[in-house]
C-alpha positions as CSV (number, residue, x, y, z in Angstrom):
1,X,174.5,-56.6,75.6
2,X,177.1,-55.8,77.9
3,X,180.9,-56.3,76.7
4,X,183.0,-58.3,79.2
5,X,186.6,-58.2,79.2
6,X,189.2,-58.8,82.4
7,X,192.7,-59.2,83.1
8,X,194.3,-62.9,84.3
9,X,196.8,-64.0,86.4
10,X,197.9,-65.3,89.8
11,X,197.8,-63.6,92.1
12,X,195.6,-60.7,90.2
13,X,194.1,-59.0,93.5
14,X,197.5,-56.7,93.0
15,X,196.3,-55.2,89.4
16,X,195.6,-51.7,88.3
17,X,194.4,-52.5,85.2
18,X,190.3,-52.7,86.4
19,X,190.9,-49.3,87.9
20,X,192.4,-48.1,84.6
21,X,189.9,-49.9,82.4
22,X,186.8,-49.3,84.6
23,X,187.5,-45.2,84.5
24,X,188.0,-45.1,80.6
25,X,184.8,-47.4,80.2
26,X,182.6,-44.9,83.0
27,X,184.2,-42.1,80.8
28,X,183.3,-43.4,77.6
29,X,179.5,-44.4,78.5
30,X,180.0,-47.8,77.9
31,X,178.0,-50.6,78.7
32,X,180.7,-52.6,79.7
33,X,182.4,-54.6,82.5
34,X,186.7,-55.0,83.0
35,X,187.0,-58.1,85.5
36,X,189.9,-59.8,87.5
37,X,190.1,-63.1,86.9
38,X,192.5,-65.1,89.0
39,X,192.8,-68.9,87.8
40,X,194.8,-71.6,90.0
41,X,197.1,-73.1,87.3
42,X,197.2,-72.9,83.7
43,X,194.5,-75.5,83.7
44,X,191.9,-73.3,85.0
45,X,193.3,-70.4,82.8
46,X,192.7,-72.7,80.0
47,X,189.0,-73.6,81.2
48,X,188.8,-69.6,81.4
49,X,189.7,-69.1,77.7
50,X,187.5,-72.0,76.2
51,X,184.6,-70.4,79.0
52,X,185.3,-67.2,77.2
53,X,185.1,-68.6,73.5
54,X,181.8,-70.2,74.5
55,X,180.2,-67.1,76.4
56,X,181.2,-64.5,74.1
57,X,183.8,-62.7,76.4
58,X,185.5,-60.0,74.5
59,X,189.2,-60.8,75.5
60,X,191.6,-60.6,78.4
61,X,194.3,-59.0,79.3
62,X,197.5,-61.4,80.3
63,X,200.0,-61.1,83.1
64,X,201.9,-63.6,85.3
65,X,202.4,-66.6,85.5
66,X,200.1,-66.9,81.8
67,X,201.4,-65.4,79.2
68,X,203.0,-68.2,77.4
69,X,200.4,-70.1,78.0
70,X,198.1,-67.6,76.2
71,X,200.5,-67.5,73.1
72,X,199.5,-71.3,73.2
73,X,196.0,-71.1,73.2
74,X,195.9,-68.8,70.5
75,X,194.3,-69.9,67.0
76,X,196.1,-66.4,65.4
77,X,199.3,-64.8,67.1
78,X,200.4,-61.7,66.3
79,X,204.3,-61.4,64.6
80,X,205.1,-59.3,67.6
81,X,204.3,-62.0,70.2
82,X,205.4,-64.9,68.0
83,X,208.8,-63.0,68.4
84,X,208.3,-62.2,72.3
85,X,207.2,-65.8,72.7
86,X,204.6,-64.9,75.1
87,X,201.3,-62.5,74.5
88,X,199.5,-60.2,77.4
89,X,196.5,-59.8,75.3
90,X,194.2,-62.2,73.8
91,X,191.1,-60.4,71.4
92,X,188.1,-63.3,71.1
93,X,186.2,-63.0,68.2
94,X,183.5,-65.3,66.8
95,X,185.2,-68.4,69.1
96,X,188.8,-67.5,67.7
97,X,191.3,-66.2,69.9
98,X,193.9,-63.5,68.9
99,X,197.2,-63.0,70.4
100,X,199.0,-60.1,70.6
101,X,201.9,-58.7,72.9
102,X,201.5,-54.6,73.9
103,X,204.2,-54.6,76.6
104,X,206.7,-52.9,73.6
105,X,203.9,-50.6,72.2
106,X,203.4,-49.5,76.4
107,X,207.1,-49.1,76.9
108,X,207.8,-46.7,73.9
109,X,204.8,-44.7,75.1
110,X,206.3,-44.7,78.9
111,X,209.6,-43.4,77.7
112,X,207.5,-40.7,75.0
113,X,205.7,-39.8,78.2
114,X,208.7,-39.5,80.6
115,X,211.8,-39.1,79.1
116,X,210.5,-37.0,76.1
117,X,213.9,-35.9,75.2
118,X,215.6,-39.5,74.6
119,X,216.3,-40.2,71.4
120,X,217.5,-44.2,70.9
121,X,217.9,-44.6,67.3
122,X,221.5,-45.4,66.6
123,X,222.1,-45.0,70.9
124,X,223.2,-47.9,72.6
125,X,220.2,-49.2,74.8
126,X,220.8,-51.9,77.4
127,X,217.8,-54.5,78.2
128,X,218.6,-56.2,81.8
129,X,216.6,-59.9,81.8
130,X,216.0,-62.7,79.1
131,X,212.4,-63.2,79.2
132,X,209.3,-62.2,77.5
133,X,209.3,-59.3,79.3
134,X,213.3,-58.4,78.0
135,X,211.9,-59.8,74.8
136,X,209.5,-57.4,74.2
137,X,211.4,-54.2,75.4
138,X,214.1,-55.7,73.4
139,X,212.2,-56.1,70.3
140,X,210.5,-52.7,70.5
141,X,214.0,-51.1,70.9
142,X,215.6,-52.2,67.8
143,X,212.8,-51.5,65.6
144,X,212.5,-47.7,67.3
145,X,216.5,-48.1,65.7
146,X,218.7,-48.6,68.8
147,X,221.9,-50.4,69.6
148,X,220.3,-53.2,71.5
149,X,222.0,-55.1,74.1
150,X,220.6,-57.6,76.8
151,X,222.2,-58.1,79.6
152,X,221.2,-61.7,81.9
153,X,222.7,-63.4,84.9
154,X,222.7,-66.5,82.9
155,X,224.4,-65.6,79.7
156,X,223.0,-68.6,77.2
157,X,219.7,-66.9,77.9
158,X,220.6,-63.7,76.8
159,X,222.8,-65.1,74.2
160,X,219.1,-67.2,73.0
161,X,217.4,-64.2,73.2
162,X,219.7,-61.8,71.5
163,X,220.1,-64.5,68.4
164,X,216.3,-64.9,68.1
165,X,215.8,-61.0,67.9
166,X,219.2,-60.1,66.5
167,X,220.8,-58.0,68.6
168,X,223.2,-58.4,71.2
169,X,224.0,-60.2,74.2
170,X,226.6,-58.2,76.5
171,X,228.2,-58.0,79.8
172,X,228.4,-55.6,82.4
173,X,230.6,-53.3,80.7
174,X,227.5,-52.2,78.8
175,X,226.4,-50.7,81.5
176,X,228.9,-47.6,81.6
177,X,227.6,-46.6,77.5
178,X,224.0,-47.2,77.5
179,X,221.9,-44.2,76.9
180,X,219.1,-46.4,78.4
181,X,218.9,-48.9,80.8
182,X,215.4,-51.1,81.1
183,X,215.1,-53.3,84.1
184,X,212.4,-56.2,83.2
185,X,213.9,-58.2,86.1
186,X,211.7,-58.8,88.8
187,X,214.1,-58.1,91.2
188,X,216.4,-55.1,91.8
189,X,219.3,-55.6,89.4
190,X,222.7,-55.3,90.9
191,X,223.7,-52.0,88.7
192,X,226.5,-49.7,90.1
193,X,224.8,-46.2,89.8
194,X,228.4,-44.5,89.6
195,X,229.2,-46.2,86.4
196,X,226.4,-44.9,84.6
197,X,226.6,-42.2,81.9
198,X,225.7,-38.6,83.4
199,X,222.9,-38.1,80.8
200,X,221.8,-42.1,81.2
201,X,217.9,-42.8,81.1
202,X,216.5,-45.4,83.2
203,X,213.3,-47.4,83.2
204,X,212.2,-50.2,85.4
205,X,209.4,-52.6,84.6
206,X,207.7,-52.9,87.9
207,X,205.6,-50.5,89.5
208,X,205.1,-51.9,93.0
209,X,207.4,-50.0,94.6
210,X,206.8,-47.2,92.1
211,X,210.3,-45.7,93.2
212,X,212.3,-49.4,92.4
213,X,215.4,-49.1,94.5
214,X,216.9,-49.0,91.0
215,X,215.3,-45.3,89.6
216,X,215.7,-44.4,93.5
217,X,219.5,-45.1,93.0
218,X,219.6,-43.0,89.6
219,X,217.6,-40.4,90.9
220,X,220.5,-40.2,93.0
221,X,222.5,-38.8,90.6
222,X,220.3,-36.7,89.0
223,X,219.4,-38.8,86.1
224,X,216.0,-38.9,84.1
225,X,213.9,-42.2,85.5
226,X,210.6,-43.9,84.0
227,X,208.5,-46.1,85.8
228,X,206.3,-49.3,85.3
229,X,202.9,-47.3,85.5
230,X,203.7,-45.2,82.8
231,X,204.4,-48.8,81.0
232,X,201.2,-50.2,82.4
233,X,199.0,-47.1,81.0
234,X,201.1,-47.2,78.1
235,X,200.4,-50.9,77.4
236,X,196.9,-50.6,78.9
237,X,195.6,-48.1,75.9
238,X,195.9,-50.5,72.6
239,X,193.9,-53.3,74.7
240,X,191.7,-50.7,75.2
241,X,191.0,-49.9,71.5
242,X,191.1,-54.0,71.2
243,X,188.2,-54.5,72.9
244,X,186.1,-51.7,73.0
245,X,187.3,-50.2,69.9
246,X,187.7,-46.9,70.2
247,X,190.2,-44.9,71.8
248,X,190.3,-44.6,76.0
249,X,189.0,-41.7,76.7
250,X,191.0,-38.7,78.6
251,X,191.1,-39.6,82.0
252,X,193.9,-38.7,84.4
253,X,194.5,-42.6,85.0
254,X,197.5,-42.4,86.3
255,X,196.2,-40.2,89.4
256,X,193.8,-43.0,90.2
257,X,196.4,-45.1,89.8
258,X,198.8,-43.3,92.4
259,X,195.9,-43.0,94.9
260,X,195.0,-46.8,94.7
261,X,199.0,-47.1,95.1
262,X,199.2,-45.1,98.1
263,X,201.8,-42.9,96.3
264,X,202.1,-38.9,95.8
265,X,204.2,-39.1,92.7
């Protein structure tokens, strides 16, 4: 029987993740099928997961505007995405829904892959946003043993998030220390390039434009940038092993990736 698994959100036309999925799966001779499935409102995402309990789909992978309302659905959550508050990946099983959050386990494997010579334990690491996105990168940071500080326009947000996770909330100055700096702001923050560190790492979330104006700004000066891609790839690989499991096999992804993207690099 074929296994059925997809990705959901709104819109969902955008994703990479049935390229990436589809190529491991043809590479792994696998009868099995990675769908988009793009529900209206949470109401038809919620019709989608109790659809999938019924028909035996395999699990989903979670993006916008969703992924609280998977961590809700959930009959088991995962102590990662109970402290993220949200989950990108639901695993069904027997009718039972697992939640899990892999957006921390795909940014430590973006900055392994790109910034190989980063060390963050005991380095002051700065998190720009307050949601579950900042949560995650957050959460993955301090247990990987950095300084983690977060960094939000609207401080009682960060201050929430920084007491839930127990690190810190900051201001601007943290900027000028940071050894890394993680946009998971959907928009361009407004960060200074000059009053970065000279040996300053840089990671942005978002991978439409792949070059963020922010990692164009600190390529600028020279400094080591890491994109969303590597964070989507990163992410992609421990759904992979969720629902197929085994491990994806090797595939140059990311080239399909770029092509689909239009980009060269």
């Amino acid at each position: 029987m074929t296994v059925v698994a997809g990705v959901a959100g709104q819109p969902i036309a955008h994703s990479l993740s049935p390229l990436i999925h589809s190529a491991w799966i043809a590479a792994a001779g696998l009868d099995a099928d990675y769908r988009a499935f793009g529900p209206d409102d949470e109401a038809g995402f919620a019709a989608l997961v109790a659809e999938g309990r019924a028909e035996g789909l395999r699990g989903l992978n979670v993006t916008a505007p969703f992924k609280a309302a998977a961590l809700a659905l959930a009959d088991e959550v995962s102590a990662t995405a109970r402290l993220c508050g949200s989950a990108n990946l639901l695993v069904l099983d027997g009718g039972r829904v697992r939640a899990d959050s892999t957006d921390g386990e795909g940014l430590m494997a973006a900055l392994e892959d790109q910034a190989p010579g980063l060390e963050v334990t005991d380095r002051p690491v700065l998190v720009l946003g307050a949601g579950g996105a900042a949560r995650a990168a957050a959460a993955a940071l301090k247990a990987a043993g950095a300084h983690v500080a977060v960094l939000n326009r609207t401080a009682e947000r960060a201050e929430r998030l920084a007491a839930d996770l127990g690190v810190r909330a900051a201001g601007p100055e943290a900027v000028a220390t940071a050894a890394l700096v993680v946009n998971a702001l959907s928009v361009p923050p407004h960060i200074d390039a000059a009053s970065l560190r000279g040996d300053a790492v840089l990671m942005d979330m978002t991978y439409r434009p792949l070059l963020t104006p922010f990692l164009a700004a600190g390529r600028a000066r020279g400094l080591t940038t890491v994109d969303g891609l590597a964070m989507l790839i990163g992410q992609a690989r421990p759904s992979f092993r969720a629902f197929f499991g085994l491990e994806p096999p090797e595939v140059d992804v990311r080239r399909l990736a770029l092509e689909a993207l239009g980009e060269t690099a």
